[in-house]
C-alpha positions in Angstrom: 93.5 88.8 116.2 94.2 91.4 113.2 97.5 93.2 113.4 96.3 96.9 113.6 99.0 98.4 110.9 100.2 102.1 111.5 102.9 102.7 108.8 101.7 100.7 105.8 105.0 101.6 103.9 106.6 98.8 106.2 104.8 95.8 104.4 106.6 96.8 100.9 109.7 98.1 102.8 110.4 94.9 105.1 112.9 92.0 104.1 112.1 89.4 106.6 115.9 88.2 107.5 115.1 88.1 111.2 112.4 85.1 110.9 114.2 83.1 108.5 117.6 83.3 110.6 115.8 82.8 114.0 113.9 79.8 112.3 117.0 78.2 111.2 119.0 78.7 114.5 116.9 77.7 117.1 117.0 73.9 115.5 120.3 74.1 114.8 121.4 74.9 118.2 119.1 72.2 119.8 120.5 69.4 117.7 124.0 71.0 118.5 123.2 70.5 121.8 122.0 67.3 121.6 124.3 65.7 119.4 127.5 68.2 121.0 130.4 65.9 122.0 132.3 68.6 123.4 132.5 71.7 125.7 132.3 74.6 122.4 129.3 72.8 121.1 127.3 72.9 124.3 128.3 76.8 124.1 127.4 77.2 120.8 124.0 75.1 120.8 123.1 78.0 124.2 124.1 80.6 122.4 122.1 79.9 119.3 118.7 78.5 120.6 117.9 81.7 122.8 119.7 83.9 120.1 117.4 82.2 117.3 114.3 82.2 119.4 114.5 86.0 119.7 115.6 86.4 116.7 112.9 84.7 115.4 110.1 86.3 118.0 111.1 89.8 117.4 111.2 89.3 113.7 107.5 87.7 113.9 106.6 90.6 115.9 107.6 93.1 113.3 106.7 91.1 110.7 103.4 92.5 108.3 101.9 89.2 106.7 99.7 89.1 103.4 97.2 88.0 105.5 97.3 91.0 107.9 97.3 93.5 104.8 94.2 91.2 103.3 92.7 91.9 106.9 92.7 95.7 106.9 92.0 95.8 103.5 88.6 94.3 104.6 88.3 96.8 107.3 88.7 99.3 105.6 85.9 98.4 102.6 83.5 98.0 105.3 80.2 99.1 104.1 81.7 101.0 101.2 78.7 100.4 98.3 75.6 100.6 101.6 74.9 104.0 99.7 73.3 101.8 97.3 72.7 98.3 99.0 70.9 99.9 101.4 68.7 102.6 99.5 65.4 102.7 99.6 63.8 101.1 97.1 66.7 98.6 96.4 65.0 95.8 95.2 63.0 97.7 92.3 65.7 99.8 90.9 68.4 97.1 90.8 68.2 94.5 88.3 68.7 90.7 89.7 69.9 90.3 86.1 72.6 91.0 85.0 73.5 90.5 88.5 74.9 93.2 90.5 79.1 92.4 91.0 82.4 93.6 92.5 85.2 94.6 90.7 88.3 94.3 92.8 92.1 95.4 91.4 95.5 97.2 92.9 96.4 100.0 90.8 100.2 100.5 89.1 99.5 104.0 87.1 101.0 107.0 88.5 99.7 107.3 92.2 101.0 104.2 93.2 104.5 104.4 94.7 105.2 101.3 96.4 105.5 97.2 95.0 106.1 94.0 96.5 105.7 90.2 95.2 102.5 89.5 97.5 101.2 86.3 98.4 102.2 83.1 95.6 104.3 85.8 93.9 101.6 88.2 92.1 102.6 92.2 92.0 100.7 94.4 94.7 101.0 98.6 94.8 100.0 100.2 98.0 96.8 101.4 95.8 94.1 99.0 96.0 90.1 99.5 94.3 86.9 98.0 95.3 83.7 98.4 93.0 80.4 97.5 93.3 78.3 97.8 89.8 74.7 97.6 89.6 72.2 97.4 86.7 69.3 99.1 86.2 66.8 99.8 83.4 68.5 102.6 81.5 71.8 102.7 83.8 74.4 101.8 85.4 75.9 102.3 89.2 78.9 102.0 89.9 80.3 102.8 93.6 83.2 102.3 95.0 86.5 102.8 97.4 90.0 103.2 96.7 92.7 102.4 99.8 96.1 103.7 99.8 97.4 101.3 102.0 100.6 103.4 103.0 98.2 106.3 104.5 95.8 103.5 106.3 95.9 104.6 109.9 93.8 104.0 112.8 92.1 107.4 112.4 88.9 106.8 110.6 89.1 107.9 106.7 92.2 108.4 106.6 93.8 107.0 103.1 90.3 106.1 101.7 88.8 107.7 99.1 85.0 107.0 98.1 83.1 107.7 94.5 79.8 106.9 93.0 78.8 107.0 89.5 74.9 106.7 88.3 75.3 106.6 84.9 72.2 106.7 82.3 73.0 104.4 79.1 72.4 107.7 76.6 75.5 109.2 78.7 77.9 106.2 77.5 79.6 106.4 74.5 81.9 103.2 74.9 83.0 100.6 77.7 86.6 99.4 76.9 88.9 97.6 78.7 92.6 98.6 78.8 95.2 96.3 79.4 98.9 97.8 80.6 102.4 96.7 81.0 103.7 99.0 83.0 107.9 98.2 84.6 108.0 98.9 88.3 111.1 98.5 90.7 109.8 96.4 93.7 110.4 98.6 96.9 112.1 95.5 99.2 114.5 94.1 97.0 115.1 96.9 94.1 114.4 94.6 91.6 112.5 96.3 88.3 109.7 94.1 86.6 107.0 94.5 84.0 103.8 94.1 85.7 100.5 93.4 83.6 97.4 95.2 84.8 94.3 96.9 83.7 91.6 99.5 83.7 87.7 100.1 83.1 87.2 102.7 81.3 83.7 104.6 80.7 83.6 107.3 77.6 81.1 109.7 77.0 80.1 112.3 74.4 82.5 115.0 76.7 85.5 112.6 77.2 86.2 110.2 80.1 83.3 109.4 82.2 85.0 106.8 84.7 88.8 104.7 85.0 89.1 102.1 87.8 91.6 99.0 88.6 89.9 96.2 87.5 91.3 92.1 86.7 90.3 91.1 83.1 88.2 88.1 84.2 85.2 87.3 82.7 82.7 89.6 84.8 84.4 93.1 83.6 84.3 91.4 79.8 80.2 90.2 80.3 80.2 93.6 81.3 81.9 95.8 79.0 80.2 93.4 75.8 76.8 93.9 78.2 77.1 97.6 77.9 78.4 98.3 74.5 75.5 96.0 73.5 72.8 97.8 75.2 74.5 101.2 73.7 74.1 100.0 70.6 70.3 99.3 71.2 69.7 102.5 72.5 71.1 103.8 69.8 
């Protein structure tokens, strides 16, 4: 059952001592207990298996997992590109190739305000992006939703904010992608670190068309040489 999360702050704030404590008493006072040749071990092994068991409950309890945040994340993106998957006319406007993609990426510019070491140690900000890009014969769509996970509540909207860009190919001067280090202090422990991210960036004729969060895999690349190289054609 997903964990509904009220005060998102708490998944960068929290330390997890409880769990890790509870975890390691509750065996300890069983084999205490077990093993106890005298009268102050039975009382320690009681003492610490109903101590470490609450200890450990309570702590579980509080406790805001990767996989809850991955959960609401999900939630939240429900149906966030339908504007466009579900248009009319769908399959004629939007190429089947280049395939249309998604562009997922947490953001560590200046709106971000909170870090933690997520899940097998990689960085994560409390501002996450989700794009969906879309060909078509002279353009480019690109919609999408951006989460700030510390204003996620259970009122509807709240800490989501949507865009969509339909782009013509004459309007786009350059696709680029721009790579960052940028040194954060990690809200939990207070440790600073360099964290390596990036951006899409969109230029026009005027100036900046479009900047999102984006991973520098090999989709935004195709993408960025796919564009540049149609510019050029156009051209």
């Amino acid at each position: 059952m997903k964990k509904k999360i009220k005060d998102g702050s708490l998944y960068f704030r929290q330390k997890d001592i409880l769990r890790p404590v509870g975890a390691v008493l509750l065996p300890v006072g069983l084999l205490v207990l077990y093993f106890g040749y005298s009268y102050i071990s039975y009382i320690l092994g009681a003492l610490a298996v109903p101590v470490g068991l609450v200890l450990f409950i309570v702590g579980g309890a509080k406790h805001i997992s990767d996989n809850d945040v991955a959960e609401q994340m999900d939630h939240a993106m429900l149906d966030y590109d339908k504007s466009v998957t579900e248009m009319v006319g769908y399959e004629r406007v939007v190429l089947k190739q280049p395939a249309p993609f998604e562009i997922s990426a947490y953001s560590f510019g200046g709106e971000a305000a909170y870090f933690k070491r997520g899940k097998n140690g990689t960085p994560v900000s409390d501002r996450y992006t989700r794009t969906h890009v879309f060909y078509t014969k002279d353009s480019v769509i690109l919609v999408g939703r951006s989460v700030s996970l510390t204003e996620l509540s259970e009122e509807d909207g709240a800490g989501i904010t949507d865009f969509s860009h339909h782009l013509p190919l004459t309007a786009i001067t350059s696709a680029a992608l721009e790579q960052y280090e940028t040194p954060v202090t990690l809200t939990n422990t207070g440790k600073a670190i360099t964290v390596k991210w990036c951006e899409l960036v969109l230029t026009g004729e005027e100036g900046e068309l479009l900047r999102i969060p984006c991973r520098n895999d090999m989709d935004v690349s195709n993408f960025v040489d796919d564009v540049n190289r149609r510019i050029e054609q156009k051209a």
